[in-house]
C-alpha positions as CSV (number, residue, x, y, z in Angstrom):
1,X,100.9,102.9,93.6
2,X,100.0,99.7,95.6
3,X,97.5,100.1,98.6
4,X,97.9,97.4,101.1
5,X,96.0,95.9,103.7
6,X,95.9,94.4,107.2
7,X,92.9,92.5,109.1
8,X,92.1,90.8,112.0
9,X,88.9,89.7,113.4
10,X,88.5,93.3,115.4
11,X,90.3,95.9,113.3
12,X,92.2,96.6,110.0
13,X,94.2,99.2,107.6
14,X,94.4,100.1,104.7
15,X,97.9,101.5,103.4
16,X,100.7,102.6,101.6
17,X,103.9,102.2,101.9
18,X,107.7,103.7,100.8
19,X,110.6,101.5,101.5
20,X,109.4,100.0,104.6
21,X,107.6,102.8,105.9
22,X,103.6,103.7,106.0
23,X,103.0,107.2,104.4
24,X,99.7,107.2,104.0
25,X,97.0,105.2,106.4
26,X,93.4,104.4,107.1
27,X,92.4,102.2,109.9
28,X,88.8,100.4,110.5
29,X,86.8,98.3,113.1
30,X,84.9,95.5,112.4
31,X,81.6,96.4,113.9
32,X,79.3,92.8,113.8
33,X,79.7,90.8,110.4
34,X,78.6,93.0,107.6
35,X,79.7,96.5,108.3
36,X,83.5,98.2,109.0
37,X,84.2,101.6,110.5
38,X,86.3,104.0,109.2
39,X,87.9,105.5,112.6
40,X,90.7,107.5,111.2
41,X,92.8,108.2,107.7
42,X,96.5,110.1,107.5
43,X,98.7,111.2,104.7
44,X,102.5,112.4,104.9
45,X,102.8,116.0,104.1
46,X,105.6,114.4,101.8
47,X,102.5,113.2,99.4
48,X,100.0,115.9,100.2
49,X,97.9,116.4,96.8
50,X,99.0,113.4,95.0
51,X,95.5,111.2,95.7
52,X,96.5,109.1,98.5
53,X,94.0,109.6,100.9
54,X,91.2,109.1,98.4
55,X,92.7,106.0,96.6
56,X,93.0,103.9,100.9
57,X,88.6,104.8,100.7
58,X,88.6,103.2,96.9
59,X,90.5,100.6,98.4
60,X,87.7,100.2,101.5
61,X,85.3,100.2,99.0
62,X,86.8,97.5,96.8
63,X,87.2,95.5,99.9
64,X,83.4,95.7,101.4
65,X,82.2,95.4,98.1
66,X,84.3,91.9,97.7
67,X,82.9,90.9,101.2
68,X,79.4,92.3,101.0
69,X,79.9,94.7,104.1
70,X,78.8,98.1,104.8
71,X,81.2,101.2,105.6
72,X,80.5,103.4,108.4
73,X,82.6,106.3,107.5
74,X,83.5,108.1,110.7
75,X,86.8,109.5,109.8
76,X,85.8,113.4,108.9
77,X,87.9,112.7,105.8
78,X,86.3,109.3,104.3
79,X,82.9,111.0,105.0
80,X,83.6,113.9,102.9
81,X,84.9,111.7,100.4
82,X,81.5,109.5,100.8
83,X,79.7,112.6,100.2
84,X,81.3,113.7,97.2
85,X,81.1,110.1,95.8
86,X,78.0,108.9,95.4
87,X,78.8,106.0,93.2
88,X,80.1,104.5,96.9
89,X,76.6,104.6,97.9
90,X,75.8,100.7,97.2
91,X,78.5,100.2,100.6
92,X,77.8,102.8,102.5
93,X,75.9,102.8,106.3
């Protein structure tokens, strides 16, 4: 399973995709030059229970730890996931 990204200067996502077509997505803002905010995260029903959602925050939390930024996790989900994981700590805002 291959999570992807997108970025501009302003916003980003994090996703995956099945033959051409995103099943599971987690978009961001770039808020200043060191931190990102998690605005909102999806999953098809199709792949409910099979870790998606979770593995688009590890991918967030590869990227700002790559790019020393902080995550804001607004999204109710990646905050729940923030709170249950507190070796994401180091990134978080």
């Amino acid at each position: 399973m291959e999570i992807q990204q997108t970025d501009s200067d302003k916003k980003g996502e994090f996703y995956y995709e099945v033959d051409g077509k995103k099943l599971g997505l987690m978009t961001y803002s770039h808020a200043g030059s060191d931190k990102i905010i998690i605005d909102h995260t999806e999953v098809d029903a199709s792949l409910k229970g099979q870790g998606i959602g979770y593995k688009l925050v590890e991918a967030s939390v590869a990227y700002a730890r790559a790019n020393n930024l902080k995550i804001m996790p607004l999204c109710p989900f990646a905050n729940a996931v923030f709170k249950k994981k507190s070796e994401y700590n180091d990134v978080r805002f």
